[in-house]
Backbone as ProteinMPNN parsed JSONL, in Angstrom:
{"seq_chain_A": "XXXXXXXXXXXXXXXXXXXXXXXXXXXXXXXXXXXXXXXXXXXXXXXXXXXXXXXXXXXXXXXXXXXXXXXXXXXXXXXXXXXXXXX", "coords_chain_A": {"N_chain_A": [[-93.782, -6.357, -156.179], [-96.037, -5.966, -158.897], [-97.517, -3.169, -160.918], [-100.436, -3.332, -162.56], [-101.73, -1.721, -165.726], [-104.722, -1.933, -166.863], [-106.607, -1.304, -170.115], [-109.858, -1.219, -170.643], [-113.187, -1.702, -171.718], [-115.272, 1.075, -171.774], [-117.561, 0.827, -171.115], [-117.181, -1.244, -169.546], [-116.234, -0.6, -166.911], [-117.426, 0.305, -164.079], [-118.54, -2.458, -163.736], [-115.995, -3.73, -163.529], [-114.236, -1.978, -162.026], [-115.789, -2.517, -159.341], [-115.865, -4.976, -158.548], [-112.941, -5.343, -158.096], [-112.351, -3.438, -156.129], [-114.473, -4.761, -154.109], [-112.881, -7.005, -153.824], [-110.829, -5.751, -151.921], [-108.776, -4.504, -153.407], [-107.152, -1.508, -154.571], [-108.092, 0.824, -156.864], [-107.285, 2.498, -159.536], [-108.745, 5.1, -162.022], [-109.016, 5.903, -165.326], [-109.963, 8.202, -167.182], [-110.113, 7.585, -170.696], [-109.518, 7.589, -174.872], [-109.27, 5.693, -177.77], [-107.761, 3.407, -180.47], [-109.426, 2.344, -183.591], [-112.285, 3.547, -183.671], [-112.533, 5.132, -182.379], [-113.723, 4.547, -179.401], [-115.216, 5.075, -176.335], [-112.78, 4.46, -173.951], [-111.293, 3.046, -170.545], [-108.657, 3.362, -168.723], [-106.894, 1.692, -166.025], [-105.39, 1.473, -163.463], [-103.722, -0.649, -161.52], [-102.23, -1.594, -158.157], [-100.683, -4.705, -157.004], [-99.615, -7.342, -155.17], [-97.271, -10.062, -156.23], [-98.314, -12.552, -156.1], [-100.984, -11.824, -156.406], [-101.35, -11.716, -159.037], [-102.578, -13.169, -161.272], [-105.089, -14.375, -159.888], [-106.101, -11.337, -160.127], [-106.579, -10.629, -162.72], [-107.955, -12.804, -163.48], [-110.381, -11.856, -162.348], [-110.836, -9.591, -163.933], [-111.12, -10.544, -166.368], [-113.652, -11.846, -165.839], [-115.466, -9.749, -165.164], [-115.453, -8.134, -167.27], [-117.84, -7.783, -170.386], [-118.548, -10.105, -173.009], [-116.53, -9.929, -175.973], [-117.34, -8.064, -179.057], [-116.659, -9.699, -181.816], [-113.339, -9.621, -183.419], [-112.542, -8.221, -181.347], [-110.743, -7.068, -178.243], [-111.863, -8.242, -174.736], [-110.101, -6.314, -172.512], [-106.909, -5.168, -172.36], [-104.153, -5.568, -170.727], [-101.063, -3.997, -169.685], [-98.36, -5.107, -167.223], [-96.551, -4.501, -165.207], [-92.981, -4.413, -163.404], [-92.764, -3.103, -160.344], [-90.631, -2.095, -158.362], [-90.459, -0.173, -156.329], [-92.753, 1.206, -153.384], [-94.321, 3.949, -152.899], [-96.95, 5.497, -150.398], [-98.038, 8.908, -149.909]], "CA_chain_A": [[-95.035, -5.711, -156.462], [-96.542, -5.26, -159.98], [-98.609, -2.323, -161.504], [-101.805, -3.487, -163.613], [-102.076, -1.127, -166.048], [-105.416, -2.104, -168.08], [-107.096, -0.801, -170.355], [-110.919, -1.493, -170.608], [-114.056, -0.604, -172.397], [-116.253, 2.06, -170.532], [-119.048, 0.013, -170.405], [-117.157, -2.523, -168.371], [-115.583, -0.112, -165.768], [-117.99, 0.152, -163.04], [-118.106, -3.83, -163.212], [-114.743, -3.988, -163.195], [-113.912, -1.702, -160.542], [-116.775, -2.986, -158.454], [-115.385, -6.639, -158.195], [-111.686, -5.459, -157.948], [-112.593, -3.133, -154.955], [-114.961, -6.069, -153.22], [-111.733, -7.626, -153.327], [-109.884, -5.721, -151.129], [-107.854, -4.219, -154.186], [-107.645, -0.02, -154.548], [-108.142, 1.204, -158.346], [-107.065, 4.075, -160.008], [-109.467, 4.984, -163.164], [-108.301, 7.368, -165.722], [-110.326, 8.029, -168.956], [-109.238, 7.612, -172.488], [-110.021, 6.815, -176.105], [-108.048, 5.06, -178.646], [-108.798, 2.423, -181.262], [-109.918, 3.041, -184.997], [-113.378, 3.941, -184.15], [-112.457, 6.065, -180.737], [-114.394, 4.268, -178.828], [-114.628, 4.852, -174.652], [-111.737, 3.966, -172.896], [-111.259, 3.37, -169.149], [-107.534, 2.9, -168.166], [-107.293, 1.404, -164.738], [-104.047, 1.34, -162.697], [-103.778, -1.392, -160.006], [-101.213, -2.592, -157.453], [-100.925, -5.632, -156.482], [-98.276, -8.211, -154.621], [-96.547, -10.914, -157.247], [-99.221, -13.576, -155.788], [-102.125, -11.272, -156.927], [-101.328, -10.982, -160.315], [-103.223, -13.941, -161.731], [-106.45, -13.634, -159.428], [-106.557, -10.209, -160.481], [-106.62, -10.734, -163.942], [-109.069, -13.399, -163.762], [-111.291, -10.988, -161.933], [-110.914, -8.568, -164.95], [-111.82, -11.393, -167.133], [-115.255, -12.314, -165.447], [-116.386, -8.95, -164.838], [-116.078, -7.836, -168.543], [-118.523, -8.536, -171.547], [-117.507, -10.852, -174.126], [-116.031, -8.795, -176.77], [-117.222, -8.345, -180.315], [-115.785, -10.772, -183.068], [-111.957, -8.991, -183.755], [-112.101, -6.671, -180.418], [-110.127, -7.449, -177.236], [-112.427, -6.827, -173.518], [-108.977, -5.604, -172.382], [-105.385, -5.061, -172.472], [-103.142, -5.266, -169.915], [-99.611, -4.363, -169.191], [-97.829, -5.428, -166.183], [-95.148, -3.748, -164.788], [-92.778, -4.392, -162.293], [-92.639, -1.796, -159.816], [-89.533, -2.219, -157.122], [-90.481, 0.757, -154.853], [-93.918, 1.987, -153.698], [-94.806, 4.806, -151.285], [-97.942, 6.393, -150.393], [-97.339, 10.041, -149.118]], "C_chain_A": [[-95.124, -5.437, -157.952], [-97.808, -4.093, -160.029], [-99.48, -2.84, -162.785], [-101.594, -2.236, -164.618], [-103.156, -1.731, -167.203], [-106.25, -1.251, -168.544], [-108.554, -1.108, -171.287], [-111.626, -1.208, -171.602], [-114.807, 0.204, -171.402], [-117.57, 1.792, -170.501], [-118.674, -0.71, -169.169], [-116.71, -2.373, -167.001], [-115.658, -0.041, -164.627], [-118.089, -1.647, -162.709], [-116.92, -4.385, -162.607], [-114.384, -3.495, -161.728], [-114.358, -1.886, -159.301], [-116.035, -4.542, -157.783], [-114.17, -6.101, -157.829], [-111.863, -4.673, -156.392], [-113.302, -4.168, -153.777], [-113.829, -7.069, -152.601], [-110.737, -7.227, -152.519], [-108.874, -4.738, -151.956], [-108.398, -2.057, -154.482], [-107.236, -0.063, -155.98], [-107.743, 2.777, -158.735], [-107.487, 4.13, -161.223], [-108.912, 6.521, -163.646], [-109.093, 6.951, -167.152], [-109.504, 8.237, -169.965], [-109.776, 7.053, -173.463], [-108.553, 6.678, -176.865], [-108.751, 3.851, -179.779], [-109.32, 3.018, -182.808], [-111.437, 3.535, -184.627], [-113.456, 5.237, -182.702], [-113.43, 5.68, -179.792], [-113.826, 4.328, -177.127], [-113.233, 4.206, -174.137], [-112.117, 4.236, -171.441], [-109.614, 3.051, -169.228], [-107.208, 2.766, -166.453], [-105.567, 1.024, -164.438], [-104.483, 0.678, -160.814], [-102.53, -1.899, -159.333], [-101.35, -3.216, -156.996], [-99.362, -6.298, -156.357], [-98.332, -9.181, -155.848], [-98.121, -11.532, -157.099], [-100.761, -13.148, -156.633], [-102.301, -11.258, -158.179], [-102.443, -11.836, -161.07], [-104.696, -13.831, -161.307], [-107.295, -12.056, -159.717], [-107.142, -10.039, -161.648], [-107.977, -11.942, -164.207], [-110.281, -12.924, -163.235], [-111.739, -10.217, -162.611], [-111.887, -9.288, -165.484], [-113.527, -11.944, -167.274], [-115.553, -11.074, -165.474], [-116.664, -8.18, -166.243], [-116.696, -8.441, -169.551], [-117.766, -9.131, -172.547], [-117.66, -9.586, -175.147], [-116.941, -9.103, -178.177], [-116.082, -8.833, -180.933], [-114.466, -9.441, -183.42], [-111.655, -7.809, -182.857], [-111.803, -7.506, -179.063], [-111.301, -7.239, -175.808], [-111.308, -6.317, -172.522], [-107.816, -5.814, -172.825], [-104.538, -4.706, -171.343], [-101.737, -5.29, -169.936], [-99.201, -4.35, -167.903], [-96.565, -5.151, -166.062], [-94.607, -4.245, -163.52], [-92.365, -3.403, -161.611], [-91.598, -1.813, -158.249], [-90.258, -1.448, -155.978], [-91.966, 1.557, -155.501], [-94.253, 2.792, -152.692], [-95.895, 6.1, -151.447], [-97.898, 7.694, -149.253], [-98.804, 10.953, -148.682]], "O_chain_A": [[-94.278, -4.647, -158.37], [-98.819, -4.138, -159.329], [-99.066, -2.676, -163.932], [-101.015, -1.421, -163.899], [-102.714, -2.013, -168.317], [-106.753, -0.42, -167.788], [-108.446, -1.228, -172.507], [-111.115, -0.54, -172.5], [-114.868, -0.142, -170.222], [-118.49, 2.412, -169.968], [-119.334, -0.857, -168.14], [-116.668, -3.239, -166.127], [-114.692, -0.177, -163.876], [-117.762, -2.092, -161.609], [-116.764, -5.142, -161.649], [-114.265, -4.139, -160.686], [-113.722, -1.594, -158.289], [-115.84, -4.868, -156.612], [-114.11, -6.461, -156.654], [-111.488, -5.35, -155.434], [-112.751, -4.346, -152.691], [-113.769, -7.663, -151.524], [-109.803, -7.988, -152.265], [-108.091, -4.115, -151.239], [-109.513, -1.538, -154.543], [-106.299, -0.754, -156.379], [-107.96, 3.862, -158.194], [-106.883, 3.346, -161.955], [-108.59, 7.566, -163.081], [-108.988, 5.974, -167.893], [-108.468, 8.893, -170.068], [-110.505, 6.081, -173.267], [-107.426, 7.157, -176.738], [-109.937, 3.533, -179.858], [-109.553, 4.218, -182.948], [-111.895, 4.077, -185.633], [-114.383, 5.954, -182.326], [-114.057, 6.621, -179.305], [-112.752, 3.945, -176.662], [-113.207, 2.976, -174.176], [-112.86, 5.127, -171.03], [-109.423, 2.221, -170.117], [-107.306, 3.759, -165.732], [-104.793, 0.407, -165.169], [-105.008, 1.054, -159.766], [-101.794, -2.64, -159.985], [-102.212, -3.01, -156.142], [-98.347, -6.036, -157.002], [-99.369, -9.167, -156.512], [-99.03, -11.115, -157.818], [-101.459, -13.924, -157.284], [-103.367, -10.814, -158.606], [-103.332, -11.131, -161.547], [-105.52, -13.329, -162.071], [-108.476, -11.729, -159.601], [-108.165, -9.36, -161.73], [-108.816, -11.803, -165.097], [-111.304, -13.507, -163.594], [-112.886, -9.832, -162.386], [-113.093, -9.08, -165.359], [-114.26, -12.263, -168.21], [-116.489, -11.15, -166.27], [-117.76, -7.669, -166.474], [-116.328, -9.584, -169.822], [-116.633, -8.814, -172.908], [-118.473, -8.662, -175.181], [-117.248, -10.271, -178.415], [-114.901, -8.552, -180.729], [-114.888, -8.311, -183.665], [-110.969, -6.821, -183.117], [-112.493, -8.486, -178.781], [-111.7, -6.079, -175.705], [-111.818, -5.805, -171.526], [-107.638, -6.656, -173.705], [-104.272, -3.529, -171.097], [-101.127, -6.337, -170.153], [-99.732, -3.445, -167.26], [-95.635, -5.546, -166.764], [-95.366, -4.52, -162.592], [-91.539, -2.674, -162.162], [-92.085, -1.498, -157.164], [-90.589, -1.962, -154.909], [-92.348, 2.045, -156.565], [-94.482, 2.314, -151.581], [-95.866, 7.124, -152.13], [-97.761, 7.539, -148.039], [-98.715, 11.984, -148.015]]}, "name": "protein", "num_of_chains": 1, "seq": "XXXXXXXXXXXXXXXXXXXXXXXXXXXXXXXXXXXXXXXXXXXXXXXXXXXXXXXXXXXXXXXXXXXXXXXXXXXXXXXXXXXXXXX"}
C-alpha cells in the first residue's frame, strides 16, 4: 500500500477530489499555504494499493488546470506505508 500525499492548488481541489472519489478512492483534504507568493494550498492524503498508484496520479493530472509558465499543478510524494488500520 502507498500514501499519496499531494499537494494541489485550491482552485483544483474540488475537481480533484471529485474525480478521485467517483473513483472509488477516499481523500483526506487538509489546507495549507506555501510557495513565494502564499498562495492556497490543498494537501490531499490518499491510499491506495501498489496497482493504483499510476491511475491515480493520472487522475490528478486531468482534473487539474494547466499551470502557469514556472508553477507545478501539483506535487506529490509517495510513501510506502506497510501497515494500515482503520479504528
Amino acid at each position: 500500500m502507498k500514501l499519496i500525499l499531494a499537494i494541489i492548488r485550491d482552485t483544483d481541489d474540488e475537481a480533484v477530489i471529485n474525480q478521485l472519489v467517483n473513483h472509488g478512492l477516499r481523500v483526506t483534504r487538509v489546507a495549507s499555504t506555501g510557495g513565494f507568493l502564499h498562495r492556497g494550498n490543498v494537501t490531499l492524503m490518499i491510499g491506495v494499493d501498489d496497482e493504483k498508484v499510476q491511475p491515480t496520479i493520472d487522475m490528478m493530472k486531468a482534473a487539474c488546470h494547466r499551470a502557469e509558465p514556472d508553477q507545478h499543478r501539483a506535487t506529490l510524494f509517495i510513501v510506502n506505508t506497510p501497515y494500515f488500520e482503520q479504528v
